[in-house]
KELO-831645 format. One record per residue: residue in three letters; x, y, z of N, C-alpha, C in turn. Coordinates in steps of 0.2 Angstrom, whole numbers, plus 5000, padded with zeros to 4 digits. Example, Ala and Ser with C-alpha at 12.3 -4.5 7.8 and 13.67 -1.06 7.14 Angstrom:
# KELO-831645
ALA506649725039506249785039506649845039
SER506449895035506849955036506450005039
This chain:
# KELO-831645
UNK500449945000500050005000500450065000
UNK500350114996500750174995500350224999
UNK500950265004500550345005500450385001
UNK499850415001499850484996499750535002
UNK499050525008498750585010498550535016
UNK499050605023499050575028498350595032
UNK498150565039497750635044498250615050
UNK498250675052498850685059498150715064
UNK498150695070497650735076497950685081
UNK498250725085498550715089498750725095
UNK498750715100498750755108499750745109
UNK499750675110500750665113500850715106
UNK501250745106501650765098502350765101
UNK502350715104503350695106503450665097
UNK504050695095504350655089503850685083
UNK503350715085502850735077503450765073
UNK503450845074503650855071504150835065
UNK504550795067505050755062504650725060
UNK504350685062503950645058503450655052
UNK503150705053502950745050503150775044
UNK503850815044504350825041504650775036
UNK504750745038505050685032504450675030
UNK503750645032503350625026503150685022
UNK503250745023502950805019503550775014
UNK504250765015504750775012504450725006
UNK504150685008504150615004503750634999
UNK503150674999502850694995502050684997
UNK502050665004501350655008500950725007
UNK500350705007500050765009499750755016
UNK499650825019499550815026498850855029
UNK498550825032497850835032497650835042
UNK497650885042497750905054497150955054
UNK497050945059496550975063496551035071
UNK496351075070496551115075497351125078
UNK497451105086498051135088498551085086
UNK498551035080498850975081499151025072
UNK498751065070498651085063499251145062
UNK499151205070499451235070500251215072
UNK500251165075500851135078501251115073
UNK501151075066501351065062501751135057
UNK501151185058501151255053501851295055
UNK501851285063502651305066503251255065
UNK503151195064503651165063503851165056
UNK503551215051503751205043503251175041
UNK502951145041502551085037501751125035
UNK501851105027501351105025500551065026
UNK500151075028499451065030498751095028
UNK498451045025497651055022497151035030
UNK496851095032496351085038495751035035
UNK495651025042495250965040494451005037
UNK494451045040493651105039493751115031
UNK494251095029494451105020494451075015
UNK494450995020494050925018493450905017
UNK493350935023492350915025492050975024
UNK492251035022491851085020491451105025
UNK491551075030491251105038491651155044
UNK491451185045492051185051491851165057
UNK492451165061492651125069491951155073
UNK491751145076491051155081491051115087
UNK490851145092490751145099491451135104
UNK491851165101492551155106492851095101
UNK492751095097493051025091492950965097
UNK492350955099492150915100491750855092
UNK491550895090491550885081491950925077
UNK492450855073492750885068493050835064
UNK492850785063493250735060492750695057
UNK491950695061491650645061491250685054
UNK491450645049491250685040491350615036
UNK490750605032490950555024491650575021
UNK491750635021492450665017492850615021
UNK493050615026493550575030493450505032
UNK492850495033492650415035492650375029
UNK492450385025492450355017492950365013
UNK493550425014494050385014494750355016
UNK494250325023494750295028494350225026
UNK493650215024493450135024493250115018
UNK493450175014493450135006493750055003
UNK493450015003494049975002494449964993
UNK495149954993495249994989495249934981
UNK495049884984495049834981494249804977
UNK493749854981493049854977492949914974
UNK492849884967492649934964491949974963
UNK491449954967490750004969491250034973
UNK491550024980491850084983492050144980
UNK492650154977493050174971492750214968
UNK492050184965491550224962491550284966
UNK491150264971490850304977491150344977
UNK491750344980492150404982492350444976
UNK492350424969492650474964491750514961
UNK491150474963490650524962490350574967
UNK490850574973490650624978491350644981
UNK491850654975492350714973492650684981
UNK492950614983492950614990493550594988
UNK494050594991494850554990495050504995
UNK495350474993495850424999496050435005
UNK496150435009496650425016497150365017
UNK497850385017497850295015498350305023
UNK498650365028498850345032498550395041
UNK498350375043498150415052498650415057
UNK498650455059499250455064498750495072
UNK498550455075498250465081498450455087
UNK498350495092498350465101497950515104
UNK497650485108496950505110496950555115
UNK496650595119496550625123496750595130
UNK497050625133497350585139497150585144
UNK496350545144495950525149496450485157
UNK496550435155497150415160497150435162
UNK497850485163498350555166497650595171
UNK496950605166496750665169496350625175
UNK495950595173495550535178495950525183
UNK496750535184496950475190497250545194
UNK497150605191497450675196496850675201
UNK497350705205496950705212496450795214
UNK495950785215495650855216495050865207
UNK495350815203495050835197494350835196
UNK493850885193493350885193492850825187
UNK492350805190491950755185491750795177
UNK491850845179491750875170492350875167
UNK492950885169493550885166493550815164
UNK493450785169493550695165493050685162
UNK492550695161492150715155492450725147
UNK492550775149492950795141493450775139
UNK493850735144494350705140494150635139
UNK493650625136493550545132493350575126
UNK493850545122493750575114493450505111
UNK492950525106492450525102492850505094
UNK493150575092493350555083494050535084
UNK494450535089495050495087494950405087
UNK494750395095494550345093494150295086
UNK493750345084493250325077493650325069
UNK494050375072494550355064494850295066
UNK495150295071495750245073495350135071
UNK494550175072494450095071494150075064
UNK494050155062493950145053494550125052
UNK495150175050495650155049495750075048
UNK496050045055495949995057495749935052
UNK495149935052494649895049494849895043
UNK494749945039495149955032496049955031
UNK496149925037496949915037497549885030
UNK497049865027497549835020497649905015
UNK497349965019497349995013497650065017
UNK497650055023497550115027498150125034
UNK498650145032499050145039498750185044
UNK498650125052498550175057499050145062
UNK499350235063499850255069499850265075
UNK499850255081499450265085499950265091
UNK500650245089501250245094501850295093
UNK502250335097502550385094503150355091
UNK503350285096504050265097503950215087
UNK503350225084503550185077503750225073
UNK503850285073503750355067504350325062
UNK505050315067505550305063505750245059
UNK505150205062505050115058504850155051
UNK504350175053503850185047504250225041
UNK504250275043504750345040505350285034
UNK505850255040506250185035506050155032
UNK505450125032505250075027505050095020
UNK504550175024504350215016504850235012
UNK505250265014505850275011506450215008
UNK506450175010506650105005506250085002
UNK505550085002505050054997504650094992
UNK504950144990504550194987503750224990
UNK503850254997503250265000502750195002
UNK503050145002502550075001502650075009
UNK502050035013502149985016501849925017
UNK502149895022502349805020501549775023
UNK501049745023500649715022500749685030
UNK501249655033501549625038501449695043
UNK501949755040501749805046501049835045
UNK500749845042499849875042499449835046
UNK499549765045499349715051499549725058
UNK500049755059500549775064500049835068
UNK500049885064499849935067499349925069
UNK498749895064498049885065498049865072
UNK498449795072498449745079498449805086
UNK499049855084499249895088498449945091
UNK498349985087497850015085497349975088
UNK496849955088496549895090496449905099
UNK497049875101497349875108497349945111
UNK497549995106497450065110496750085113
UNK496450065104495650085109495250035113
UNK495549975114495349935119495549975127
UNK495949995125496450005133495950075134
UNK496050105130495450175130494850145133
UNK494350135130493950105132493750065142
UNK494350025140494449995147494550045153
UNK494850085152495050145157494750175159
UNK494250195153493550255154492950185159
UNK492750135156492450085160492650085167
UNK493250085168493250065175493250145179
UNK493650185176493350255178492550245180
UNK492050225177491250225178491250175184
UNK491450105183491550075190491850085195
UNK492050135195492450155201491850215207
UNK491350215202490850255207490350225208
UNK490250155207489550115209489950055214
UNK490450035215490350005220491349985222
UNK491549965228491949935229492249865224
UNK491949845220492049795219491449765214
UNK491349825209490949845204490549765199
UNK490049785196489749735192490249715187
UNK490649715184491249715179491849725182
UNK492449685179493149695181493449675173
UNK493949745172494249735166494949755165
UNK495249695164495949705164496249675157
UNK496949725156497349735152498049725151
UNK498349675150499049685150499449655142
UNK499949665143500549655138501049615138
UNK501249595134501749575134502549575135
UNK502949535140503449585143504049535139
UNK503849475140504249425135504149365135
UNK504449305130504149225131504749205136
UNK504349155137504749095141504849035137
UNK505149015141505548945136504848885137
UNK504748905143503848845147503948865150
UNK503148855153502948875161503248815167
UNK502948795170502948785178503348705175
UNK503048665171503348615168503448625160
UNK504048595157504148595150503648585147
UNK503148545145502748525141502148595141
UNK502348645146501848685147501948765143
UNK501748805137501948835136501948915141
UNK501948965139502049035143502449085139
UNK502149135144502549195142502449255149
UNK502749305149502549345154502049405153
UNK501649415155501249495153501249535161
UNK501449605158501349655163500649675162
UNK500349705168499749765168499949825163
UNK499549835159499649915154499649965159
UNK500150005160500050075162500150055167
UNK500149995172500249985180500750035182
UNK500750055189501550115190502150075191
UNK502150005190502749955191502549905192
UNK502749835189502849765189503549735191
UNK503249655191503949635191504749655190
UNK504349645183505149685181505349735180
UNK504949805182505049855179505649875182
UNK505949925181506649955182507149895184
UNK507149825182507549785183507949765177
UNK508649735178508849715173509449675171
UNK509549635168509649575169510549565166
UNK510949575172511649575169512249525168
UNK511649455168512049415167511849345169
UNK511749285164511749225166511049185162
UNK510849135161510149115157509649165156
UNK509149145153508549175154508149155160
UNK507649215160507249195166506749145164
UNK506549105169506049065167505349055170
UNK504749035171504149035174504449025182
UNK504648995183504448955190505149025193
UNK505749045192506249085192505649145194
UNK505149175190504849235190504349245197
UNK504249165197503649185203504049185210
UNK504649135209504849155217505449205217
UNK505549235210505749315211505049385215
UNK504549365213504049395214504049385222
UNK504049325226503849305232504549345236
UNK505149335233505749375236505549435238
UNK505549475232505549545232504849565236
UNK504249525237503549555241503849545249
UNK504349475250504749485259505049515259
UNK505449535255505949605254505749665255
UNK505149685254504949745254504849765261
UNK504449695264504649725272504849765278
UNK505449755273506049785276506549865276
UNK506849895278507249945278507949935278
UNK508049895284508749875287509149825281
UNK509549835283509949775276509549725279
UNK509549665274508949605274508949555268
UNK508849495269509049455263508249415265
UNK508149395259507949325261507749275253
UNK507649225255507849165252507349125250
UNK507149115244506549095241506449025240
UNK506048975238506148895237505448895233
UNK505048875230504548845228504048885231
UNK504148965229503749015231503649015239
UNK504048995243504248985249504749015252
UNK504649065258505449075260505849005264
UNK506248995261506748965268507348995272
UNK507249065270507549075275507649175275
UNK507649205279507649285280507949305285
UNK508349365285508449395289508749485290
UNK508849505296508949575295509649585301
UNK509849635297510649635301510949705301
UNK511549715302511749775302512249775295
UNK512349725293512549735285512249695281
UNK512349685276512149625272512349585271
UNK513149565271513149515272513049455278
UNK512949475283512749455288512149425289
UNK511649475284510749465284510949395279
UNK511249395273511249345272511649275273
UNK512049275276512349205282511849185287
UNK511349245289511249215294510449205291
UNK510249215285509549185282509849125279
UNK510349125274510549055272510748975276
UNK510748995284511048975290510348925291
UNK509748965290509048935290508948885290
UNK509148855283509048805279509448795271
UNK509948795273510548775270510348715261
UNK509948665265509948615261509448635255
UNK509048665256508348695253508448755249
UNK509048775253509248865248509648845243
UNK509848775242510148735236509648775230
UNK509748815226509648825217508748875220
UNK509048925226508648975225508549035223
UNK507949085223507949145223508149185229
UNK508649225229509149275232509049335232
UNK508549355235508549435236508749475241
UNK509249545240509449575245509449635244
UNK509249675247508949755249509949805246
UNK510449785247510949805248511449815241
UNK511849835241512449805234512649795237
UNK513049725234513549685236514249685234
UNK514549665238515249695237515649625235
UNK516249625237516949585235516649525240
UNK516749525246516549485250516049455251
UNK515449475251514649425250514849415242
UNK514949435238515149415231515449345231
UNK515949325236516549265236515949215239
UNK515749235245515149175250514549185242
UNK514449215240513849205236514149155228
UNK514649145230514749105223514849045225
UNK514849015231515048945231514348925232
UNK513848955231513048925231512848925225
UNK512348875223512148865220511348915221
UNK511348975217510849025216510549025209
UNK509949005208509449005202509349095200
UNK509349135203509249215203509349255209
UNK509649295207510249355213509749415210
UNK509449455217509149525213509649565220
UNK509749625217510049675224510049715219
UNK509949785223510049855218510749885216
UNK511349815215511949845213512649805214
UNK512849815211513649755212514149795210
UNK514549785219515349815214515649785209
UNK516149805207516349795201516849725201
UNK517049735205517449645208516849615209
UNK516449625213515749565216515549545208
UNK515349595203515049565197515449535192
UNK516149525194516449485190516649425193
UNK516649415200516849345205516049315201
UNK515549345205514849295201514749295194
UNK515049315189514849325180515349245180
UNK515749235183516149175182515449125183
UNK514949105186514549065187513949075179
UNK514049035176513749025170513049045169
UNK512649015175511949005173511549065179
UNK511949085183511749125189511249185184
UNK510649205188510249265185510549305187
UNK510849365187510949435191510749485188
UNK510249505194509649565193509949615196
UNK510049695193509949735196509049765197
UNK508949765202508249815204508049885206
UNK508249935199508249995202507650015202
UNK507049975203506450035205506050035215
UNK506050105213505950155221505150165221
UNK504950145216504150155216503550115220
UNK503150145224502650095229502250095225
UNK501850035227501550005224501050065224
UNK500350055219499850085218499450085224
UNK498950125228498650125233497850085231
UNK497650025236497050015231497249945227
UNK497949935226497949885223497649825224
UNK497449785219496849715221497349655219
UNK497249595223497349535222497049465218
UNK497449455212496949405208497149345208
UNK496849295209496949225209496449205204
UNK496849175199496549135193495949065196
UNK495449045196495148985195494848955189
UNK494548905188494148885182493648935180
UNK493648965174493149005172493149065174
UNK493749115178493249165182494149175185
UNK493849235190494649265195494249275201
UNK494649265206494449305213494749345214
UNK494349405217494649455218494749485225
UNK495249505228495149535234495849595234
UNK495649655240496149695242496949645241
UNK497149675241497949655243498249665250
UNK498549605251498549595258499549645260
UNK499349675261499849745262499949805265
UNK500449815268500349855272500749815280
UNK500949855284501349855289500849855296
UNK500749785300500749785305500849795310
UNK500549875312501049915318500849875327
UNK501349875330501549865335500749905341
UNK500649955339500349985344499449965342
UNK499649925339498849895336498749815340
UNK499249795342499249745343499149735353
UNK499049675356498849675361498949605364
UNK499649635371499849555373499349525380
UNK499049485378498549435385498949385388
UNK499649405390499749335393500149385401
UNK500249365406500449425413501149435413
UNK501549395408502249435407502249465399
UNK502449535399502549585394503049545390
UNK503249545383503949535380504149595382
UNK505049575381505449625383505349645376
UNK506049705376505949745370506349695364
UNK506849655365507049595362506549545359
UNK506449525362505849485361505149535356
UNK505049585357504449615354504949635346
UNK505749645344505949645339505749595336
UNK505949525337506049465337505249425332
UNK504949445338504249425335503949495330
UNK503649535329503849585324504049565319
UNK504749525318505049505314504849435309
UNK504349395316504249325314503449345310
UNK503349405313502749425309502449445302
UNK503249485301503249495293503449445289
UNK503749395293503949345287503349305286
UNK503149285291502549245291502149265285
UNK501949315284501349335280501549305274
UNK502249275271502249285266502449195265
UNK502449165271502149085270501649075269
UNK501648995265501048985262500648935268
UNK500248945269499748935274499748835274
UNK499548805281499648845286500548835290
UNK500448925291501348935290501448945299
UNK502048915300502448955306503048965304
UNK503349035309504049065307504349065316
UNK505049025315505249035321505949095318
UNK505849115324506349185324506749185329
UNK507349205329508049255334508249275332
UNK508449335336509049365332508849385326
UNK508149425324508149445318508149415314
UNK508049335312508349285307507849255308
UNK507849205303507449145303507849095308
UNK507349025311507648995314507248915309
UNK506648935308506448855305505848875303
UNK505548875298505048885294504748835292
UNK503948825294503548785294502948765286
UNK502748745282502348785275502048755273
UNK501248775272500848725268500548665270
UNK500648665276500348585278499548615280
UNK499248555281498448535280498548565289
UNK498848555293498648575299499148605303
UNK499148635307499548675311500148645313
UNK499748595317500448565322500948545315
UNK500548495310501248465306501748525304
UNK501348595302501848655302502348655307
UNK502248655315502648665318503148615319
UNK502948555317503548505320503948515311
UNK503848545305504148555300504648615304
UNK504448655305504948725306505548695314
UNK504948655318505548625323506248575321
UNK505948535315506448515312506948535308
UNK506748595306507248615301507548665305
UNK507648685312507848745316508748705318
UNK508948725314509648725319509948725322
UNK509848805327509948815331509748835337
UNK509848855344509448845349509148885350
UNK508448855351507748905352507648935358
UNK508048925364508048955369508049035366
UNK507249065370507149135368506949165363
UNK506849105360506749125350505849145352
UNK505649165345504949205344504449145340
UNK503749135339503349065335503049145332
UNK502749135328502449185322501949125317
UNK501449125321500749075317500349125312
UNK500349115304499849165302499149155303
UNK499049115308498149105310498149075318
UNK497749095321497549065327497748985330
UNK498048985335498148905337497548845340
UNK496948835336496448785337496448775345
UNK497248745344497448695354497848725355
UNK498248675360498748705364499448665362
UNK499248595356499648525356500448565352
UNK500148615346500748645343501348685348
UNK500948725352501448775355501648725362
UNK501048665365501748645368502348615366
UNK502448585359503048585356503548635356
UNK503348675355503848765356503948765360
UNK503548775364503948785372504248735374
UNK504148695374504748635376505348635372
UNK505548675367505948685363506548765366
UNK506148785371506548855375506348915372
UNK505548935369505348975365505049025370
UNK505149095367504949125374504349185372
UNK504249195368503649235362503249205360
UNK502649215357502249205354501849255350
UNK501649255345501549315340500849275337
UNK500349295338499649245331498949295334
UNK498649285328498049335328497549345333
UNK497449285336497049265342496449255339
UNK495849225341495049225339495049145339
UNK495449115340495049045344494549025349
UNK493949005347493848985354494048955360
UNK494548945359494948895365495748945367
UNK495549015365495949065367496349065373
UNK495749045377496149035384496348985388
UNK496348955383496748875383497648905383
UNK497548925377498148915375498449005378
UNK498149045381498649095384498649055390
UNK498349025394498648985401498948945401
UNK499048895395499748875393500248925394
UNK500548995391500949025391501049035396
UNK500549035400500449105407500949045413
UNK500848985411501148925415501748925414
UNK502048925408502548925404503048995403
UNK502649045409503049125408503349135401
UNK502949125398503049135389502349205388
UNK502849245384502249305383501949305377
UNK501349315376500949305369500549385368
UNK500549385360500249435358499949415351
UNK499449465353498749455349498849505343
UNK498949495337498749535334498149565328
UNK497749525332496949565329496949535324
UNK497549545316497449505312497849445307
UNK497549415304497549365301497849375293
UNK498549335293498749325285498849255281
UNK498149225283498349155276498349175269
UNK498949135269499149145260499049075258
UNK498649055254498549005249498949005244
């Protein structure tokens, strides 16, 4: 398909100009409307207004100005039936063979804070959109533009092919095209559901693709990864990968599970992922230390893990971290010895993570099912110390209140039903997944290798009995940290209260399934 005669209406004009400029060069004719018209007219570029097309002019705030036969018939001419062809040469109407669109930036304006419902109003545009789906539709005849980052694909191609483009790219844009007014669309919808309820009659989401995978969870199983469109950050955003295989499905999820325990934290802090499970975490006064004594956990099991660490690492965690076997290393930075002691390790992922951005406020939780998602709040956010309430007649000391605190935030991020024993800031044996309490506790007693005297229990759900925690306490455990709301509450504080063991309530509940 050759250009002869573009239409430009455009809100971003990053890059127009040039872009513009070369196709006038090329011999385009340029066809703009309004302030997209006069933008053009400073940049040098010759421009036919559209009001010179349609023999109408612009009306109501160019709320109307596109929507015309002149323009829509010959965006969906097709060029290949000849009744169309007719049509257009007996009502003196010409071709469009290229649109170059981006819509009104509903988004941006919707998501400002203080903004009035008539401003977001007005920015849901009506005639960009409706070219963009004409176009589209008549895509074998019709380049639509819609991304500013294509200008200089496009610009190159015409210019190699005599003004032509490739059948391959027009499918290309259309696809593109397409997506833009879907996501439009999508935006403005949920902007509507966002005033009818917490948890509105419709949910619509939109993501893209970030890149393929080799397979998902098993080989036989294909994948790829998609980000949320426009989300203020994902997985991988400002991350980037300096060395070692590709990432894979099962790599991405317990990178994901590292960096949600990681977050936790302020202080230098490591911790240690397995099958979307920590094995092991910890906080210290430097990083390498957070990491000795998180890998210390459970040594056996942080065999070909995910490795997340809040710090750069230097020369010396660089030398302890290369005699492990690590599946993926994320920390926000590597000396320049440290990233060459680990680039010697063939298959190691090493992630830098430079994004500082929080998560969006509001954000929702989706778990896939058959047929359908569930949706809930996102289970986030810092549970404070002064919210919480200990019922047993001895206080924890102020050690003890680190300790558990500690056991508190890892916990949330065991997969239920979880227990975290703690000291020292550190993991001591981590319990996960099992069908009932106790079997979690005698998992985390067993994998505890060293000695529990004064260590913290961190249950993310209430203790049914009393059979689990007399295990801990037999063990020299001297904290207790769980939501409380058993019926048999008082069971299990009189156990402590026997056992000068202090226990606190924390009101709330973190099962992760």
């Amino acid at each position: 398909m050759k250009v002869k005669r573009a239409l430009i209406s455009v809100t971003n004009k990053i890059g127009l100009d040039t872009f513009a400029q070369e196709l006038s060069g090329l011999g385009v004719q340029i066809i703009s409307t309004g302030g997209t018209a006069r933008f053009l007219e400073d940049s040098g570029v010759d421009v036919v207004s559209v009001s010179d097309v349609t023999g109408f002019p612009e009306i109501m705030n160019g709320r109307v100005k596109t929507l015309h036969p002149n323009i829509h018939a010959g965006l969906l001419a097709d060029r290949d039936n000849h009744d169309h062809m007719l049509t257009l040469k007996e009502h003196g109407i010409k071709p469009i063979d290229m649109v170059v669109v981006n819509l009104y930036p509903f988004e941006d304006v919707s998501s400002r804070r203080g903004v009035s419902e008539k401003e977001v109003i007005e920015n849901i545009d009506i005639g960009g959109p409706t070219i963009i789906r004409a176009a589209s539709k008549n895509f074998k005849g019709v380049a639509v533009v819609t991304d500013p980052r294509r200008y200089s694909e496009i610009v190159a191609e015409m210019k190699k092919n005599d003004n032509q483009l490739s059948l391959g790219t027009l499918r290309s844009l259309a696809t593109q095209a397409f997506h833009n007014t879907a996501h439009y669309d999508f935006v403005i919808a949920n902007w509507f559901n966002e005033g009818m309820a917490d948890f509105p009659p419709f949910v619509l989401l939109d993501f893209e693709k970030v890149l393929d995978l080799r397979y998902g969870e098993n080989p036989h199983q294909r994948a790829a990864y998609y980000s949320e469109v426009n989300a203020r950050r994902h997985l991988l955003s400002r991350v980037t990968q300096l060395h070692g295989a590709e990432l894979s499905f099962n790599s991405l999820l317990d990178l994901n599970a590292a960096r949600e325990l990681l977050s936790e934290f302020t202080l230098p802090a490591a911790a240690i992922i397995k099958h979307n499970n920590p094995c092991g975490a910890a906080v210290a006064e430097d990083i390498t230390k957070a990491y000795r004594k998180a890998h210390a956990t459970d040594p056996i099991s942080a065999f070909g893990s995910v490795v997340a660490l809040n710090r750069i690492i230097d020369a010396d965690l660089a030398e302890t971290l290369a005699k492990k076997f690590i599946e993926v290393l994320i920390a926000p930075g590597y000396e320049a010895e440290a990233l060459e002691i680990l680039s010697q390790k063939p298959r190691v992922r090493l992630l830098v993570d430079e994004e500082r951005r929080k998560a969006a406020s509001g954000e929702r939780d989706l778990k896939r099912v058959t047929g359908g998602v569930l949706v809930q709040d996102k289970d986030s956010g810092i549970d404070e110390r002064e919210n919480m309430k200990v019922v047993t007649k001895r206080h924890p000391t102020e050690h003890e209140w680190g300790d558990a605190l500690f056991a508190w935030r890892v916990v949330k991020h065991v997969r239920s039903n979880a227990i975290v024993l703690a000291n020292d800031l550190a993991t001591m044996g981590i319990g996960a997944g099992q069908m009932s309490r106790i079997d979690s506790m005698n998992i985390a007693l067993d994998k505890s290798a060293g000695d529990l005297m004064g260590a913290a229990v961190g249950s993310d759900a209430f203790f049914p009995f009393t059979d689990a925690l007399d295990l801990a306490i037999a063990k020299g455990i001297s904290v207790v940290v769980q939501p409380g709301g058993s019926n048999r509450d008082d069971e299990v504080i009189k156990l402590c209260d026997e056992h000068d063991v202090a226990m606190i309530f924390t009101k709330v509940r973190h099962f992760f399934h």
